[in-house]
C-alpha positions as CSV (number, residue, x, y, z in Angstrom):
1,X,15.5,6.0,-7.9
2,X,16.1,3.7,-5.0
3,X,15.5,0.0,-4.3
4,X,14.2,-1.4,-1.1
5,X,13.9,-5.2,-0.6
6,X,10.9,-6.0,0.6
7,X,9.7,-9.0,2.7
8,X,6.1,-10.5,2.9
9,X,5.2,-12.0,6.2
10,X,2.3,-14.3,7.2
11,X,-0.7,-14.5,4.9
12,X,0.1,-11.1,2.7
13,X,2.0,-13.0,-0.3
14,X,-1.7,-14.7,-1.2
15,X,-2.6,-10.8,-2.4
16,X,0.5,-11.1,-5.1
17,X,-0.7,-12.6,-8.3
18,X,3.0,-14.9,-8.4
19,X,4.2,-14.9,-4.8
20,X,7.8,-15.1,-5.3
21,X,10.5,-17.2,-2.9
22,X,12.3,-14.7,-0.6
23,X,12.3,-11.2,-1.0
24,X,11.0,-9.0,-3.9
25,X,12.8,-6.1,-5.0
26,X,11.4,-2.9,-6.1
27,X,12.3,0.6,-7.3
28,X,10.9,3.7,-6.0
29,X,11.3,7.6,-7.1
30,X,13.4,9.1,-4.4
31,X,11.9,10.4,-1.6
32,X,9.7,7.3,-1.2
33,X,7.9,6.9,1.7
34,X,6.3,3.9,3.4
35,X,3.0,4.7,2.7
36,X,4.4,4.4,-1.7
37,X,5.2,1.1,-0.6
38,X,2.3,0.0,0.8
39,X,0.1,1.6,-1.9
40,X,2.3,-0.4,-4.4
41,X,0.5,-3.6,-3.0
42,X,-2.8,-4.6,-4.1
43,X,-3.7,-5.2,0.0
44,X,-7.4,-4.5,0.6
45,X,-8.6,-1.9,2.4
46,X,-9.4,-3.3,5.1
47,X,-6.0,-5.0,5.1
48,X,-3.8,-3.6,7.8
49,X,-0.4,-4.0,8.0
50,X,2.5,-3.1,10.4
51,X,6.2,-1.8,9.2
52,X,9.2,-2.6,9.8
53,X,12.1,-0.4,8.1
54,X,15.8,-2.2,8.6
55,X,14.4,-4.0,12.0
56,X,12.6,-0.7,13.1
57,X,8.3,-0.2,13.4
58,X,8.2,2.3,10.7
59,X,5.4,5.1,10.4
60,X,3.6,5.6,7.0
61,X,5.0,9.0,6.4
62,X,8.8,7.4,7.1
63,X,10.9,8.2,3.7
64,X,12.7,5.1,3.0
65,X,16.4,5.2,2.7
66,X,18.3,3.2,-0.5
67,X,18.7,0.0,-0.2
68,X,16.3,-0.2,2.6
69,X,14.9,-3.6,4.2
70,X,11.3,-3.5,4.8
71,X,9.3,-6.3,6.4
72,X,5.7,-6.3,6.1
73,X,3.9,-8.0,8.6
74,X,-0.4,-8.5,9.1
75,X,-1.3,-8.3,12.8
76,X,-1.4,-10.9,14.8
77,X,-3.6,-12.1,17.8
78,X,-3.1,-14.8,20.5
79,X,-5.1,-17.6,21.8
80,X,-8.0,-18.1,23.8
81,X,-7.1,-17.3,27.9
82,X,-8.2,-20.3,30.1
83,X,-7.8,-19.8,33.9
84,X,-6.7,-22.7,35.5
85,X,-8.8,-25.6,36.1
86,X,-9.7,-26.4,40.2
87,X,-9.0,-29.8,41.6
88,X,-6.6,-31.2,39.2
């Protein structure tokens, strides 16, 4: 078995039915791999969701070392561009 610690960014923790303060820590079999993790989560579908593994973008297929930090993290877009306004 291993244990990762795994941190919930941004509006993921309203999936969990008792978000919890901080990190949550699970066990995995050995030989987990990001895509266990993720699957482990009751995100839907058309949830998606980008990986970091120990401050690195991880890839789904990744096997997660013990003790491993993971930080999961829902895309993100910026505002509205607005060129600058003439005569002011």
């Amino acid at each position: 078995m291993l244990r990762v610690e795994v941190h919930l960014h941004g509006g993921l923790l309203r999936y969990l039915p008792d978000p919890p303060r901080g990190a949550l820590w699970r066990e995995y079999p050995a030989g987990a791999r990001v895509a266990d993790v993720l699957a482990s989560f009751d995100f839907p579908a058309e949830q998606r969701v980008i990986v970091g593994v120990n401050g690195q973008t991880a890839k789904l297929d990744d096997v997660l070392p013990d003790s491993a930090r993971l930080d999961l993290v829902p895309p993100i877009s910026g505002g509205q561009y607005l060129p600058p306004s003439k005569g002011i």
